[in-house]
N, C-alpha and C positions, 0 to 999 in steps of 0.2 A: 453589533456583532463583535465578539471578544476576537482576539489577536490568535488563539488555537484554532479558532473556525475559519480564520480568513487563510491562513497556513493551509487548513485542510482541505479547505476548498481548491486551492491549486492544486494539493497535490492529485484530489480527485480529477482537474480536470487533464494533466499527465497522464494520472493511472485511466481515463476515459480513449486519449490521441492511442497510449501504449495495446490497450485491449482492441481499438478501431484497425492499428497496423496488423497486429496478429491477425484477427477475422481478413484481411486484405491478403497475409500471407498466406492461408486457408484459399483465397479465391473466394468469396464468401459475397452475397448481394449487400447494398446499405443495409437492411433489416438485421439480418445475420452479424452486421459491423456494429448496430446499433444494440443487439444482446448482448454480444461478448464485451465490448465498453461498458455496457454500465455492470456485470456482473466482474467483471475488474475490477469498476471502481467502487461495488459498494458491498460485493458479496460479503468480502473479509467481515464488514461492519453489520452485514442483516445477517450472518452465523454467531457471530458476538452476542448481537441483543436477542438472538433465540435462544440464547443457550443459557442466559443470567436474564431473563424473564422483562426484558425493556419490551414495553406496548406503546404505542406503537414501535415498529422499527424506526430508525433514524432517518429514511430519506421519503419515507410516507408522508406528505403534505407538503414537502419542501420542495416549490417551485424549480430554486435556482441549482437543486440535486440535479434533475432532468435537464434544465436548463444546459450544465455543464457538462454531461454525457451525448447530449443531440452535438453540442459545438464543438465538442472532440472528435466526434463522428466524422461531423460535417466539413473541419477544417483538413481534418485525414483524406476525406474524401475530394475536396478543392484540391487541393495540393496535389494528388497523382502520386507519380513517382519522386519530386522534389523531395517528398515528406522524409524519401530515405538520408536527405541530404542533412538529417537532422538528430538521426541515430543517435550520437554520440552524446548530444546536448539532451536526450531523451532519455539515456542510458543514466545520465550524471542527475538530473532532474528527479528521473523515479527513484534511484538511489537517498536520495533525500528527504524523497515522497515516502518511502520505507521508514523512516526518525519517525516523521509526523505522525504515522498514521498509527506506531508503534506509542505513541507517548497517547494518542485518543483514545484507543483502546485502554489501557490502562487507568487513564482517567475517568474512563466511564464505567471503569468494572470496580472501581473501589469506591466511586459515589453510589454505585449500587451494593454494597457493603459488602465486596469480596476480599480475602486478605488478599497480601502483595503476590503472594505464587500464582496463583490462580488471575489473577490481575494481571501477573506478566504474561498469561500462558495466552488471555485474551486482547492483549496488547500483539502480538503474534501470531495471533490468527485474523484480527485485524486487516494486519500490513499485508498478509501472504496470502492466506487463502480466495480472496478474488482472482487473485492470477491462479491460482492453484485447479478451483471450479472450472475460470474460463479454458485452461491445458483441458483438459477432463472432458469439457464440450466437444472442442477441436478433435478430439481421438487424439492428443498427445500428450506424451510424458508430462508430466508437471515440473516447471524449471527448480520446484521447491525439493524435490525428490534428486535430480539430477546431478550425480558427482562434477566438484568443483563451480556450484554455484550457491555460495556462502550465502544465502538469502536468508532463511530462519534464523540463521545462525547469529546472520550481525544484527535481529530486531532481538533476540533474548540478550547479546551482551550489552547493547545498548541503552533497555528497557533496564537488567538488570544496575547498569549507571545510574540511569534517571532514578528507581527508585531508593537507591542509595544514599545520594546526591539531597535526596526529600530529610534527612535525619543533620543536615546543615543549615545555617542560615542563609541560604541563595534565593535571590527573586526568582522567578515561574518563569521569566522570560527566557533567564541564562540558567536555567535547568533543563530547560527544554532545548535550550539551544545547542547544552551539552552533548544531548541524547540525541538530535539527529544528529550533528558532526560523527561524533562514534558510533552511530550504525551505519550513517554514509562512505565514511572512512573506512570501515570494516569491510564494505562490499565494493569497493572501488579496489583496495588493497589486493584485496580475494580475488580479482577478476584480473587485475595485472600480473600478479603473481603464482596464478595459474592455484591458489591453495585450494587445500580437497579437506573432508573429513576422513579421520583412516576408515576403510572399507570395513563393512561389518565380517 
């Protein structure tokens, strides 16, 4: 298992706990906990591969996909109400989970021979659009749409880093590690600082 997969694998199973708390705040049964988790964690990634022709999608045969979406469920569900006691380290976690999933995306749009625009665009729907789907389900607002939360925002500047960053001689490890810090950074920044995009 390469070093991007093991990265992503966490942050799926984040983006899994984060979609299991939402369905909870809905009031929603396990079942219900158990949709919205994994179209969190993997929607961004099976609109991706429909949309640049990857057959199967990514999480089709893969055991430890499921695996990590039941045990987000499930440890959302152990936990009760403690789980809110973890908000913040959630908040900071999926923050992160936004780099990664931003730099997978990307990576697998350009091995699928897409230029860098288009590579970034699905670098960013990636990251975002599982939360995006799972708002959608809920009957709510999508947090991607919702003034003052810099979400799209900090995966294109980031993504646009990383791909940049590709035209240097930097190892893969600390180019990547570039691009989460700077989407992380970004949306931490955003969310302290209360920053908005100007209103259309």
């Amino acid at each position: 298992m390469s070093f991007l997969q093991v990265i992503t694998y966490a942050g799926i199973f984040i983006f899994a706990i984060s979609g299991a708390m939402k369905a909870r705040s809905f009031k929603m049964d396990v079942f219900g906990g158990l949709v919205i988790a994994f179209i969190t964690a993997y929607g961004g990634g099976t609109l991706r591969d429909l949309l640049i022709g990857v057959r199967p999608v990514n999480w089709i045969n893969d055991n430890l996909a499921l695996g990590l979406v039941f045990g987000g469920t499930a440890l959302t569900f152990l936990l009760k109400e403690n789980v809110r006691r973890f908000r913040r380290t959630i908040f900071y976690t999926d923050a992160f989970g936004l780099g990664l999933f931003t730099v997978w995306g990307i990576e697998v749009a350009l091995a699928n021979g897409l230029n860098e625009v288009y590579a970034l665009a699905m670098g960013v729907i990636t990251a975002t659009f599982g939360g995006l789907i799972a708002d959608i389900l809920c009957n709510s607002v999508p947090h991607l749409l919702r003034k003052g939360e810099l979400y799209a925002t900090a995966c294109a500047i980031g993504g646009t880093g990383y791909l940049l960053l590709q035209q240097f001689p930097l190892q893969y490890q600390t180019n990547l590690s570039i691009c989460v810090l700077i989407v992380a950074g970004v949306r931490i920044y955003a969310m302290r600082k209360r920053l908005t995009l100007p209103e259309i």
